[in-house]
C-alpha positions as CSV (number, residue, x, y, z in Angstrom):
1,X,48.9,55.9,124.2
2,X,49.3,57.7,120.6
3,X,49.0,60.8,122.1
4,X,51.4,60.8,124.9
5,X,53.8,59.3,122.3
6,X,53.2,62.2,119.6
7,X,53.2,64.7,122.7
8,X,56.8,63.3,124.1
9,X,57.9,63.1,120.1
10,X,57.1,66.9,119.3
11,X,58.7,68.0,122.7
12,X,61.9,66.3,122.0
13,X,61.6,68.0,118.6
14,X,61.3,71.4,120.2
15,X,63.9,71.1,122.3
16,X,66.2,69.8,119.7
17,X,65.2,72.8,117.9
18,X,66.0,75.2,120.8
19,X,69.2,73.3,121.1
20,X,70.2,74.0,117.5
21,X,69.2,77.2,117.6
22,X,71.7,78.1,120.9
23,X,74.3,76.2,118.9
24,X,73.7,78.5,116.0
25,X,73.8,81.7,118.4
26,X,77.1,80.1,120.0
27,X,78.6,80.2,116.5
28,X,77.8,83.2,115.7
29,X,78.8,84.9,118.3
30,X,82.3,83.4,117.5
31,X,82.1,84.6,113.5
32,X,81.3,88.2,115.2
33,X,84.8,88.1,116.6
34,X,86.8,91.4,117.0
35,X,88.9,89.9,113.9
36,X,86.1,89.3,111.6
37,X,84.6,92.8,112.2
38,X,87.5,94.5,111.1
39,X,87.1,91.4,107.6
40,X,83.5,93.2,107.1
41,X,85.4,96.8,107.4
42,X,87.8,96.0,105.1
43,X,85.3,94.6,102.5
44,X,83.5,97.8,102.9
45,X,86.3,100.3,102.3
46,X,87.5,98.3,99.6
47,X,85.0,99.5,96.4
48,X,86.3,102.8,97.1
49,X,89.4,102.9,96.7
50,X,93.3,101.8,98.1
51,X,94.1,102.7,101.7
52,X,97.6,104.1,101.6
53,X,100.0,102.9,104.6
54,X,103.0,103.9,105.9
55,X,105.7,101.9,108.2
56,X,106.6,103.6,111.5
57,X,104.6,106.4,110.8
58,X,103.4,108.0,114.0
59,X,107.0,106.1,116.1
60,X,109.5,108.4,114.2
61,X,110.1,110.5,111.1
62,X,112.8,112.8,109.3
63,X,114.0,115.3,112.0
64,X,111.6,114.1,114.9
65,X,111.1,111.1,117.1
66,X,108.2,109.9,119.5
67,X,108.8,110.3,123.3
68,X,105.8,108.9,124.7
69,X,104.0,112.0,125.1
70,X,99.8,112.5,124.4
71,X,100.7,114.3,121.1
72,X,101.5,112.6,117.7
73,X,103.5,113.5,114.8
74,X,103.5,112.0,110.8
75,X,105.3,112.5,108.1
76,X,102.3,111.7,106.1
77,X,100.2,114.4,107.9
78,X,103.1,116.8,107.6
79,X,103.0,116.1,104.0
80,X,99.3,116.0,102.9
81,X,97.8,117.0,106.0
82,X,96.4,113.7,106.9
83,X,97.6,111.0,108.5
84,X,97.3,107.3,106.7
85,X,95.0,104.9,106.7
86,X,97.6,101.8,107.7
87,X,99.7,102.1,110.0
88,X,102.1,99.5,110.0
89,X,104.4,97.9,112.8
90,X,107.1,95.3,113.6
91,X,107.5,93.2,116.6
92,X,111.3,92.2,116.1
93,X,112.8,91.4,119.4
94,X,109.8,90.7,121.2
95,X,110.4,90.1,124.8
96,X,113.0,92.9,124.6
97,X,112.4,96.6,125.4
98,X,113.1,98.1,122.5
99,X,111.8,96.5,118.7
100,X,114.1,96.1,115.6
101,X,113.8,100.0,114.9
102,X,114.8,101.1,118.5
103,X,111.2,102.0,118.9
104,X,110.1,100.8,122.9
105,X,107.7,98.3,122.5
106,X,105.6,100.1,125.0
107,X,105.6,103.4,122.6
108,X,104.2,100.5,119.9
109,X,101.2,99.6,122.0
110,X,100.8,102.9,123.3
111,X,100.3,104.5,119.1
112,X,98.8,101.2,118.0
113,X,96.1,101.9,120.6
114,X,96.2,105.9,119.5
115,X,95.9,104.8,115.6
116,X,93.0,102.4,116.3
117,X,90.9,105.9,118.4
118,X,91.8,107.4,115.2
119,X,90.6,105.0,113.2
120,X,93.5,103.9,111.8
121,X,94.1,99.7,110.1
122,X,97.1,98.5,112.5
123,X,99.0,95.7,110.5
124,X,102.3,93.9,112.5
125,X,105.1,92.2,110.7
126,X,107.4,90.4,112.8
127,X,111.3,89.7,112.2
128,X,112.1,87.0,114.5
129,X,115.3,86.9,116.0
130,X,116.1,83.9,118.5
131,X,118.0,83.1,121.6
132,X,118.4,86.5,122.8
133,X,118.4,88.3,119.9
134,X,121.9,86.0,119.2
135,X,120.6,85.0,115.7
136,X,118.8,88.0,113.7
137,X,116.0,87.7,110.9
138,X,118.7,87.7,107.9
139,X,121.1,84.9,109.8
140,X,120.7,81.9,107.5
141,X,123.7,80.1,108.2
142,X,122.0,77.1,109.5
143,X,118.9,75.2,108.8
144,X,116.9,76.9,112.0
145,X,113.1,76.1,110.6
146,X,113.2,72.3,111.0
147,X,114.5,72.4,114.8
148,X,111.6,74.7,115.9
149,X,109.0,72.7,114.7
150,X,107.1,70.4,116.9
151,X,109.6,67.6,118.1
152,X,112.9,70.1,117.1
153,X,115.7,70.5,119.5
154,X,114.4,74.8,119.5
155,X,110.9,73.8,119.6
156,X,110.5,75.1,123.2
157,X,112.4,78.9,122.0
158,X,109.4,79.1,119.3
159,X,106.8,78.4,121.8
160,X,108.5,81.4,124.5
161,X,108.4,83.6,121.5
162,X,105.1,83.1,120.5
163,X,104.4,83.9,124.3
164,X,106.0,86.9,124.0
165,X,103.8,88.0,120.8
166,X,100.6,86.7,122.6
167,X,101.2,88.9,125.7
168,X,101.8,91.6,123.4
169,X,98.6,91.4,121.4
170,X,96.5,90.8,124.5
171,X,97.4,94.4,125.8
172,X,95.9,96.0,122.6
173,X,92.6,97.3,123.9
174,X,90.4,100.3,123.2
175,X,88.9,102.8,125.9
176,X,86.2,100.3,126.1
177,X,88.5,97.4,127.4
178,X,87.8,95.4,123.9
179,X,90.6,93.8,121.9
180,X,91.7,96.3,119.3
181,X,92.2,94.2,115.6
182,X,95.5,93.5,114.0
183,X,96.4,92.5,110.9
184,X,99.4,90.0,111.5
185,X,101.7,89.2,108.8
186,X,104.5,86.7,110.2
187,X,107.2,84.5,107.8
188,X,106.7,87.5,105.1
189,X,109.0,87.1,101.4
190,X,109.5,83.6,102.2
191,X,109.8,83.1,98.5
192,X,113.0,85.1,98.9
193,X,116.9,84.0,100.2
194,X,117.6,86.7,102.7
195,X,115.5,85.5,106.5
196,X,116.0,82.2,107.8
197,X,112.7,81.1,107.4
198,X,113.2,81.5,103.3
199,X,112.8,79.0,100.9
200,X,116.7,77.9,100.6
201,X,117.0,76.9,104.6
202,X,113.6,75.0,104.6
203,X,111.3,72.8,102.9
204,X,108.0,73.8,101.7
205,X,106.0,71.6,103.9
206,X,108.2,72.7,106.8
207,X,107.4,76.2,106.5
208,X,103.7,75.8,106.0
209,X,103.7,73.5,109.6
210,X,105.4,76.4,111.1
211,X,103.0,78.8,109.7
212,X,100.0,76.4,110.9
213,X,101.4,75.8,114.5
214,X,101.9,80.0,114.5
215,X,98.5,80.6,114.1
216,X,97.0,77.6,115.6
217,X,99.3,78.5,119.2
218,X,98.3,82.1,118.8
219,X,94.5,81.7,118.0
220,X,93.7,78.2,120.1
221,X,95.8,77.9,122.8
222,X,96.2,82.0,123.7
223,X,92.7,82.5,122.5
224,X,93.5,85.9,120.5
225,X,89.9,86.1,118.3
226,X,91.5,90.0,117.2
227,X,93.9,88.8,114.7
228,X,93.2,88.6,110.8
229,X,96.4,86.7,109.4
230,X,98.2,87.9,106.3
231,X,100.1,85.9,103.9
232,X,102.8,87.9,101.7
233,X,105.6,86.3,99.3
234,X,108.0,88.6,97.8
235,X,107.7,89.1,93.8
236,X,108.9,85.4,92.6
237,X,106.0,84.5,91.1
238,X,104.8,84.4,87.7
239,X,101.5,82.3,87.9
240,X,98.7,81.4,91.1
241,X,100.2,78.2,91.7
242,X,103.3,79.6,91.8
243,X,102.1,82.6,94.5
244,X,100.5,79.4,96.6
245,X,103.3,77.5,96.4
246,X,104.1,78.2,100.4
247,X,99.9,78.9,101.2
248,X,99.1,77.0,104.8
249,X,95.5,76.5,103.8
250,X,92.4,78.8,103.5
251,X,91.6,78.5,107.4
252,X,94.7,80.2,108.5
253,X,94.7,83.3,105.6
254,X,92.4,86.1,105.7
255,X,94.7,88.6,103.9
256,X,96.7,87.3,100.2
257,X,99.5,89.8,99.8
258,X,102.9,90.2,97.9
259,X,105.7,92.6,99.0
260,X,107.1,94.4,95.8
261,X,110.1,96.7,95.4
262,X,112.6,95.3,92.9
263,X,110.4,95.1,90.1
264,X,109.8,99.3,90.7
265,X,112.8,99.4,89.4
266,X,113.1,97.9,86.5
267,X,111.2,100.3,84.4
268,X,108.4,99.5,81.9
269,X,108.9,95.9,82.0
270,X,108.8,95.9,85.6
271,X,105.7,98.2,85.9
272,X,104.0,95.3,83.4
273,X,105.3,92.3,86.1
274,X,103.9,93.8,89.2
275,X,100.5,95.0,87.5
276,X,100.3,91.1,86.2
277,X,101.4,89.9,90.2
278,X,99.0,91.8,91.3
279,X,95.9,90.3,89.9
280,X,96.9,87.1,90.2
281,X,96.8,87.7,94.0
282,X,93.7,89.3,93.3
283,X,92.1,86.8,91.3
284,X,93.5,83.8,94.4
285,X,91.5,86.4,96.9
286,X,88.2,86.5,95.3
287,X,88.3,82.6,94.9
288,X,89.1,82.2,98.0
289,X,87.1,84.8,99.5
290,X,90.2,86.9,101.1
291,X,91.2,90.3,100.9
292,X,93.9,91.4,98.7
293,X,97.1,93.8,99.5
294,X,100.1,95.5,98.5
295,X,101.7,94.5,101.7
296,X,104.8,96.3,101.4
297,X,106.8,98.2,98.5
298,X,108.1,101.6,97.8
299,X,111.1,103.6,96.4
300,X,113.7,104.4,99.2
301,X,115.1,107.6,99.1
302,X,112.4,108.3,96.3
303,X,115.7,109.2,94.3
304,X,112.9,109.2,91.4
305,X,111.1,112.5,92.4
306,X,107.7,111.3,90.3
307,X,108.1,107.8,92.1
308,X,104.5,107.8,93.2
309,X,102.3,109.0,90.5
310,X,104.5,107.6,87.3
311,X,105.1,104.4,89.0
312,X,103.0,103.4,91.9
313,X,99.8,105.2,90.7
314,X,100.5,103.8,87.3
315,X,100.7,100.3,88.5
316,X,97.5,101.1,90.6
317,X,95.3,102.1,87.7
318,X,95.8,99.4,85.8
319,X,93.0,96.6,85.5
320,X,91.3,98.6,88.0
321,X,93.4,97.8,90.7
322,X,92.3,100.8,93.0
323,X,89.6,99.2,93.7
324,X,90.5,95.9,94.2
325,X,93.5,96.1,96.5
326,X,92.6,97.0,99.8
327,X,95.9,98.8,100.9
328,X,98.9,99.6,100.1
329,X,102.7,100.2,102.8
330,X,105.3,101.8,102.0
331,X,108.2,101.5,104.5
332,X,109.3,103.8,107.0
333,X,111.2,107.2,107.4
334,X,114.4,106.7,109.7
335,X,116.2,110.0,108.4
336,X,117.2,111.5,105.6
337,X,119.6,108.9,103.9
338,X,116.3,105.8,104.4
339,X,113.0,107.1,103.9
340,X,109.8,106.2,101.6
341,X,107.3,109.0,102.3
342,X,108.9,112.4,101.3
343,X,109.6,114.8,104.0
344,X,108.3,118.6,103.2
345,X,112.1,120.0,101.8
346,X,112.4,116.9,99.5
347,X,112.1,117.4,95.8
348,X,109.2,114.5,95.2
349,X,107.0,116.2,98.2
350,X,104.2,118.0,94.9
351,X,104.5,114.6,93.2
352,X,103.1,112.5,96.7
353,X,100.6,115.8,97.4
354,X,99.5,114.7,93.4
355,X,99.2,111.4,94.4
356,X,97.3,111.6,97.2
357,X,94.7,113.6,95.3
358,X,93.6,110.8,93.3
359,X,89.7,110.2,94.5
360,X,90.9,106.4,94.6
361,X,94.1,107.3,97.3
362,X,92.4,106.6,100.7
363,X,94.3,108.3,103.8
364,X,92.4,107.9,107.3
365,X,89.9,111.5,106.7
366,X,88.6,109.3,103.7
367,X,88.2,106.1,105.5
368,X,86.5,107.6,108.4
369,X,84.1,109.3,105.9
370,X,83.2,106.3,104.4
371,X,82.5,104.0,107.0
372,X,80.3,106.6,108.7
């Protein structure tokens, strides 16, 4: 009688262990998600160096515009004769044909899709503009967070939008039919007064429940495992608490950024602000395991022609920041009166060719290299 007893014991045993083992492979399987693959890439590039981006880049340029064709154009590449490494986007007027730039949102998927064959890091910011584009990003007339939240009057126009930007990510797939990753950076400079969603027009707890239902919607109930979440106050912060003042909570951030232009300005003191920004957001991502940006900065007009290597590079060699940072954007090129990459008759043009020569300045020739 023992012996059947210790026989039925150890065979409950080993199928509780088999059990627990498929549960483990289950997980797994999850962690190895199209999103945390591109996590791993980004930790791997980032010892090397910074990965330079660019707004726009392969939509539109000085002098030249995208029309859908097979062949691509940069103002990067013309410049340095590479294209960047980031490649960055924005969804504005999603559920519309055309985004915020004029660019058709089916040239976006269409050079997101190129960029990611190239080997390029897509990353997507998104100014929302409601009700049929009747109230823009920068309308802050009325308190608009509180009545989208769950039980708001406007709950429902959230939820359509965030359709919208679901259907949108879920055609981003490579040759091979797999989700292609995206680094998504909604509610960006809410530490600032100029979108809707800013500080002034909303509590802080209301904007971290919008954030949460965001992510939450786009992850859980449309199942998008290709997204790696960015969070990225402007420059009105002086300490970490302060730069986590409007943080939803470690399970919804995977990238800690801070968009930066103003303090460019303001000569050396400013230089000494955004070097001392800078690793705090460092120092919150390797607490908190994340990966640390520059999401967005630059000089536009570049009406300083040694902009990038006596101000940005100087920033970026301080404390070792090369290393740390995983990317930098600089916005995009419209024309000649708004552009942040210089076009090849502009004076700064040897100045961004000087930059780019640092061993530390990563364009996509350099990323591919390494991760080969």
């Amino acid at each position: 009688m023992k012996s059947i007893i210790k026989i039925s014991l150890l065979l409950i045993l080993v199928l509780t262990l088999n059990s627990c083992n498929q549960l483990l492979r289950n997980v797994s399987e999850k962690k190895t998600s199209t999103s945390e693959t591109l996590f791993k890439k980004l930790q791997r590039i980032n010892p090397k160096g910074i990965m330079f981006g660019h707004q726009d880049d392969l939509a539109y340029g000085v002098g030249w515009k995208y029309n859908g064709g097979d062949s691509i154009s940069s103002d990067v590449e013309k410049a340095v004769g590479q294209f960047p490494a980031v490649l960055g986007w924005d969804i504005g007027k999603i559920g519309g044909p055309l985004n915020i730039d004029g660019v058709p949102f089916e040239h976006i998927k269409k050079l997101i899709i190129k960029g990611d064959s190239m080997g390029a890091i897509n990353t997507v910011s998104w100014h929302l503009f409601l009700f049929n584009d009747s109230i823009s990003a920068w309308n802050t007339k009325n308190r608009i967070v509180e009545t989208l939240l769950p039980g708001g009057v406007n709950h429902q126009e959230l939820v359509n939008q965030l359709d919208n930007v679901a259907a949108f990510f879920k055609e981003l797939k490579n040759a091979k039919g797999d989700p292609i990753p995206i680094i998504f950076r909604p509610w960006h400079e809410m530490d600032g007064k100029w979108f809707w969603w800013g500080e002034n027009y909303c509590t802080k707890e209301q904007f971290k429940e919008l954030f949460v239902f965001t992510v939450d919607y786009l992850k859980e109930k449309k199942g998008l495992n290709n997204l790696l979440i960015a969070y990225s106050p402007d420059r009105n912060f002086h300490s970490e608490e302060e730069y986590l003042r409007f943080y939803p909570g470690d399970a919804y951030i995977d990238i800690l950024g801070i968009d930066d232009y103003y303090d460019f300005k303001e000569g050396e003191v400013g230089i000494d602000a955004i070097v001392n920004k800078l690793n705090i957001v460092v120092d919150v991502a390797s607490k908190k395991n994340k990966i640390p940006a520059l999401t967005e900065t630059g000089s536009d007009k570049l009406e300083d022609p040694k902009w990038f290597t006596e101000k940005l590079l100087k920033v970026l060699d301080s404390s070792n920041l090369m290393s740390k940072l995983s990317y930098v954007l600089v916005w995009r090129n419209t024309d000649v009166n708004h552009f942040y990459v210089p076009y090849l008759e502009h004076p700064s043009i040897l100045d961004f060719q000087n930059f780019t020569k640092n061993s530390q300045v990563l364009l996509l020739d350099d990323v591919n290299k390494i991760l080969k």
